[in-house]
N, C-alpha and C positions, 0 to 999 in steps of 0.2 A: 177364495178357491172353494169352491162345492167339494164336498166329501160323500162316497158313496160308500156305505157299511155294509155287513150282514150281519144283518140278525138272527142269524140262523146258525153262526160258528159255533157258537157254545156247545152244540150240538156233537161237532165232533172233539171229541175229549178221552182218545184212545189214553189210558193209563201208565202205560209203560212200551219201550221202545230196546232194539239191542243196538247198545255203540259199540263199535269194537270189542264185538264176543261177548260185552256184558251185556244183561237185563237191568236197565234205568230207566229211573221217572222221565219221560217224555219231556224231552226240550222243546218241540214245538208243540204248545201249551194255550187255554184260551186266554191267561193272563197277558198273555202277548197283543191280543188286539186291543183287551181290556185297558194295557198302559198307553197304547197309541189314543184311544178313543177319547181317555180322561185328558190326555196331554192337547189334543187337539178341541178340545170345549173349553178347557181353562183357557187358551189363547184367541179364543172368539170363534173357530172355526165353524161351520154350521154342519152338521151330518146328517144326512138321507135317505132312507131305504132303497135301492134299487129299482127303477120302473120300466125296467127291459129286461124282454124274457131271449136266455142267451141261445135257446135250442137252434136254430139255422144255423148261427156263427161256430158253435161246437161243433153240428155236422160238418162246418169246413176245416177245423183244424185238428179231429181226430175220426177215427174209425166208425164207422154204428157198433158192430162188433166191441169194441171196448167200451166204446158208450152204454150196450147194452148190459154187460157186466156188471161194469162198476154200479150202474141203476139200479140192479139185481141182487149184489152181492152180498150184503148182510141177510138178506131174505133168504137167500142160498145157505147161506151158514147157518144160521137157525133151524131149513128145513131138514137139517142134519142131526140136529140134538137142540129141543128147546133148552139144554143147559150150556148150549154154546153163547148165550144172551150174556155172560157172565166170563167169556174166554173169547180173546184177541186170536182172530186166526193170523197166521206166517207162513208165507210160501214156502217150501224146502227145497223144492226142485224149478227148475229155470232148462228152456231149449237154448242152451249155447250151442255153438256152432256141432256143424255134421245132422245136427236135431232140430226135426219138424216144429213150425209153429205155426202151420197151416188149416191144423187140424184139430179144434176145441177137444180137449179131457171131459170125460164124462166127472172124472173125480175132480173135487174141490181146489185142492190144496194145489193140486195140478193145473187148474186154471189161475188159479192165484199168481202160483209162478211163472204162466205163459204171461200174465200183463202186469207183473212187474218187473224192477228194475234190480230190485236191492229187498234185503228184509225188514227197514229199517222203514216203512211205510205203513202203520198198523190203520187195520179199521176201525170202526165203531159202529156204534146206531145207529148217528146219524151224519156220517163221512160224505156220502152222496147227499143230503140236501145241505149242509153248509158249505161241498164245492161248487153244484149247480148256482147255490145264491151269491157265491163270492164272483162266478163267469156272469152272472146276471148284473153284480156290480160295475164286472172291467166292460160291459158291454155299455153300460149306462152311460160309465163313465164315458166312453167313447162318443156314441152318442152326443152327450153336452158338449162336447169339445167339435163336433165333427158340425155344429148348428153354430158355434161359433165362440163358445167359452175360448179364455186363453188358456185356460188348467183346468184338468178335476184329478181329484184324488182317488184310489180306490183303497181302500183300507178293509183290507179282508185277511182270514187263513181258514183253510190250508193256502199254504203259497202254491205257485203252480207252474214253477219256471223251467222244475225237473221233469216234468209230464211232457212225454213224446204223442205222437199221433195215435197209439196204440197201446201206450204201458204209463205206470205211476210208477214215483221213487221219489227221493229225497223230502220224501213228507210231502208230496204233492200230486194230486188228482187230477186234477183239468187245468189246460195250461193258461193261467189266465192274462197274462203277455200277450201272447198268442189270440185269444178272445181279442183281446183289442185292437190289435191290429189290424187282424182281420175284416172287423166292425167297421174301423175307419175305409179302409178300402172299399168294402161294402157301403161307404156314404160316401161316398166321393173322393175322397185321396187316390189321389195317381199313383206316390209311391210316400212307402211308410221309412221310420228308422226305428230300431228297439236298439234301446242300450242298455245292458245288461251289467248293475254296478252290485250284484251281491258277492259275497266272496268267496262262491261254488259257482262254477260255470252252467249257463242254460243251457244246459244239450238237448233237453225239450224242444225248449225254442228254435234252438240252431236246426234240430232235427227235423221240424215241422216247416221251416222257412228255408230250406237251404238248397234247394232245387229252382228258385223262386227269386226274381229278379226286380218283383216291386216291394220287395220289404227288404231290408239293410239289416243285419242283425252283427251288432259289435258289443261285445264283452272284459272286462276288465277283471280278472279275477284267480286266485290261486292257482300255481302251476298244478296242471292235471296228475305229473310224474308222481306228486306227493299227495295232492288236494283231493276228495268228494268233487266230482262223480269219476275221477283217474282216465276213464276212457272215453272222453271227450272234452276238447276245448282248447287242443293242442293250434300255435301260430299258422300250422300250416294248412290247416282246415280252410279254406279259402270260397267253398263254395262249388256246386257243379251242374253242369247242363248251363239251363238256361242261368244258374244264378251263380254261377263261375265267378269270383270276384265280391259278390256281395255280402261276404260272410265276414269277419275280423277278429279274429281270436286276439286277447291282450293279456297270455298268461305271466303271474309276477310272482318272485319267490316267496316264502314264506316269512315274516316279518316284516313286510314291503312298510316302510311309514309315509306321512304324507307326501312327502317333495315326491319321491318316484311312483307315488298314484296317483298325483294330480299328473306330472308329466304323462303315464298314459291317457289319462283323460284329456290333456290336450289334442294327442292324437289320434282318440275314439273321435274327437268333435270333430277334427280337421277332414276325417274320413264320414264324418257323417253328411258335412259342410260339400264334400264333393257328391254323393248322393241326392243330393236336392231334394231333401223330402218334402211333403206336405205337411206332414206330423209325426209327432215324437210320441213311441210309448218306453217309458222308462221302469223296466224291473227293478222296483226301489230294495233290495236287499240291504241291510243295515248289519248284519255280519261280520263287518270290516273294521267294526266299533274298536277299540285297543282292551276293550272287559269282555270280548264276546266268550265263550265258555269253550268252542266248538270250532274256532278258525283262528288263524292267527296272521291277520295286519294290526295296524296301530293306529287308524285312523280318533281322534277325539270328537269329541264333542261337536266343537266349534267347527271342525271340517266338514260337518254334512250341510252349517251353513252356506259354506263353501264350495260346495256341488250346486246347492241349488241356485247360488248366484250366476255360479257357471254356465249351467244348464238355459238359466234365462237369457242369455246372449243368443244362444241359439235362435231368437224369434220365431221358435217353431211352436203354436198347438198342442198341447202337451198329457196324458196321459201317465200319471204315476199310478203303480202300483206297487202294492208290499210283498214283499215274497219272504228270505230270511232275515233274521237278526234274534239272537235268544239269549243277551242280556235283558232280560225281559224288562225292568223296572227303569234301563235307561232308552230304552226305547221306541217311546212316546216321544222323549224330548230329540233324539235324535233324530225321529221322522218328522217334527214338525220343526226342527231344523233347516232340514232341506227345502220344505214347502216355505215358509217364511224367507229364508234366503232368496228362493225363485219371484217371489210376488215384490219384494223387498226392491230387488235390483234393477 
């Protein structure tokens, strides 16, 4: 299986992040692609730089307007104080409801807030080119897969599963699920599936696909009432207009161990199985690990082999990308896990 990187992550390396009212080291960290990358060359994998530029496919699955931001935005904040080079800007204000968001803030902080989600999203230097490089990857990957690969991998961060049409959150920029599916449509797939196995729901995703009757977007992942991101991902999110039906929300409690996540995962496939896709892009979130720091299932080790055996029944074309998981040091071996499992079976 082809692997497609960025070279360019290292790039974004925001410092510090706030969990729950605190100020902490950043969990999504570049040591995270760093352990996938080394895990996937010790097992022979071959890895790639990216050779699709992802700009058309982004104009289809987010804004110009936000596009044009986030392209802008550390340049924005410097033009403010050349010692802001050295300080993480934070949104502090957000248009929730009653409140315009129609209408761009001259002030910073205040745009900030109009296109995110959460505060827990920081920038950097270089945020915008290791997201554009990591959509240039899920498109490549797509790409290979869409000429006739059985898999590619895309192994990127920021992940991008929490990026809506128009805003960033849960430590993701551009939604890179989304790129690929997209991608594939745009090369011929009739109709796509995204399965969503991290253990934060993609409201991104669902957000951007959910009017939308040729892309299938089903998720397995902590109940919203307690989980990241709370206000999406609920069972009865279903889909609407034309794409009424094609949404499948699979939220589970917290401490879910393997028997009752593989059983949803029967039922994401059974429902994916009636979709009749042409191809499969898979939000590979590794989160669900039983060490992760920051979610709490119990999946092991060996279970991600597990998925990816699964996953290969499917016969479908296939599309992985990385989104969370921040056991960072186990999670090389658990993404290459998966993929070994998939080629394996």
């Amino acid at each position: 299986m082809i692997t497609f990187h960025n070279p360019a992550h290292p790039g974004h390396a925001p410092v510090y992040e706030f969990f729950r009212g605190e100020r902490v080291p950043c969990f999504e960290k570049p040591a995270r692609a760093d352990f996938v990358e080394d895990a996937l060359r010790q097992r022979g994998h071959v890895l790639v730089a990216p050779d699709v530029d992802s700009t058309a496919v982004l104009n289809a699955v987010h804004t110009p307007r936000y596009l044009a931001f986030l392209q802008t935005a550390w340049a924005q904040w410097l033009a403010l104080d050349a010692a802001n080079a050295q300080v993480q800007p934070f949104p502090s204000v957000w248009p929730v409801r009653t409140l315009r968001s129609d209408v761009e803030p001259e002030n910073f902080v205040a745009r900030l807030g109009l296109y995110s989600m959460d505060n827990g999203t920081p920038l950097a230097a270089g945020t915008w080119t290791a997201a554009k490089t990591g959509a240039d990857a899920a498109a490549s990957a797509a790409q290979r897969v869409a000429r006739g690969a059985r898999a590619a991998f895309c192994c990127t961060r920021p992940p991008g599963h929490h990026a809506g049409p128009d805003f960033m959150g849960g430590y993701c920029f551009l939604n890179n699920a989304a790129v690929a599916a997209q991608a594939l449509r745009q090369q011929g797939a009739h109709r796509v599936a995204v399965l969503d196995v991290d253990y934060h729901h993609g409201n991104g995703t669902q957000s951007i696909f959910y009017d939308r009757a040729d892309v299938l977007f089903v998720s397995i992942h902590g109940d919203p009432r307690t989980e990241y991101p709370f206000y999406l991902g609920h069972a009865d999110e279903t889909g609407a207009g034309e794409g009424l039906g094609f949404n499948c929300n699979l939220p589970l409690p917290a401490g879910t161990g393997a028997q009752a996540w593989f059983a949803a995962l029967e039922a994401a496939c059974a429902r994916m199985a009636g979709h009749a896709a042409d191809a499969l892009v898979v939000s590979l979130g590794l989160d669900t690990f039983e060490g992760d720091p920051i979610s709490r299932f119990t999946l092991a080790s060996s279970d991600f082999s597990r998925l990816g055996e699964r996953l290969a029944r499917l016969g479908l074309p296939t599309v992985f990308v990385l989104e969370g998981g921040y056991a960072a040091a186990e999670l090389g071996t658990n993404a290459v896990n998966v993929l070994d499992g998939f080629e394996q079976a």
